[in-house]
C-alpha positions as CSV (number, residue, x, y, z in Angstrom):
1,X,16.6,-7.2,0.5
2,X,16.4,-3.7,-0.1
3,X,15.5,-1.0,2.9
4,X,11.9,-0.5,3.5
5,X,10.2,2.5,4.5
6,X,6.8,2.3,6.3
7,X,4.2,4.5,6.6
8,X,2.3,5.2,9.4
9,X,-0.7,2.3,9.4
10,X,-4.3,3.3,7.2
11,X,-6.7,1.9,9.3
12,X,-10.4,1.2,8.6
13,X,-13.4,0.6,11.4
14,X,-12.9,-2.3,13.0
15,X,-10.9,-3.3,9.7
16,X,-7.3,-4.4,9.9
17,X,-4.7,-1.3,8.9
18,X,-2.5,-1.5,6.1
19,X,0.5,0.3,5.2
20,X,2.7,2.1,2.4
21,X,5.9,1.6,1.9
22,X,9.0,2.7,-0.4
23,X,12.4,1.7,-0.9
24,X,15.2,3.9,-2.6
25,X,15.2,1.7,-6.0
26,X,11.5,3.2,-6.8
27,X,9.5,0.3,-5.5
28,X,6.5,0.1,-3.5
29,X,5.0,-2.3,-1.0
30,X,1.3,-2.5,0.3
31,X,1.1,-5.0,3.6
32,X,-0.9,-5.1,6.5
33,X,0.2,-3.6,9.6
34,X,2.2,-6.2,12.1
35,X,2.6,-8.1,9.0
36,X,5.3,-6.4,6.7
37,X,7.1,-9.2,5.9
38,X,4.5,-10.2,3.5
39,X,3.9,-7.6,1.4
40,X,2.8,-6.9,-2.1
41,X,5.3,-5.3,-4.3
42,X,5.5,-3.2,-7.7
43,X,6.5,0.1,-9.1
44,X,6.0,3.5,-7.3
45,X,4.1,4.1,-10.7
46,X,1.8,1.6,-10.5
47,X,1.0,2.3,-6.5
48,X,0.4,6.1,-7.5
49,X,-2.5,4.5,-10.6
50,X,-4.1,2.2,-8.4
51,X,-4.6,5.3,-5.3
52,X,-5.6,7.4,-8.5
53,X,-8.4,4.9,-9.3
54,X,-9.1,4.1,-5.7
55,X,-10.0,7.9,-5.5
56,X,-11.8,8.0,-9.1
57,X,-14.2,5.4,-7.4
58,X,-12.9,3.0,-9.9
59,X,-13.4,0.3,-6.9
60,X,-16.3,1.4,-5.5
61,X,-17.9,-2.0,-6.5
62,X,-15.8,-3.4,-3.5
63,X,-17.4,-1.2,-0.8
């Protein structure tokens, strides 16, 4: 397993806080905080389109 590095937790109101991560073969990793051994995993590419449309209001719908 490849070397993780965490950002600091996101955290929402009352939410539970998730957190970033990258490792140095261009991968990132999405899991919640306390939980980083399950994580969700793809490309640094496909993190950076999905905060892109996050932003964009793409998922809005889910608010």
């Amino acid at each position: 397993m490849d070397h993780i590095t965490w950002e600091e937790p996101f955290c929402g109101e009352g939410a539970s806080c998730f957190r970033l991560g990258i490792d140095d073969k261009d991968n990132a990793y999405i899991a919640i905080a306390g939980a980083e051994d399950t994580y969700l995993t793809d490309t640094r590419e496909a993190l950076r389109t999905l905060i892109r449309d996050i932003k964009a209001g793409k998922a809005d719908h889910l608010l």
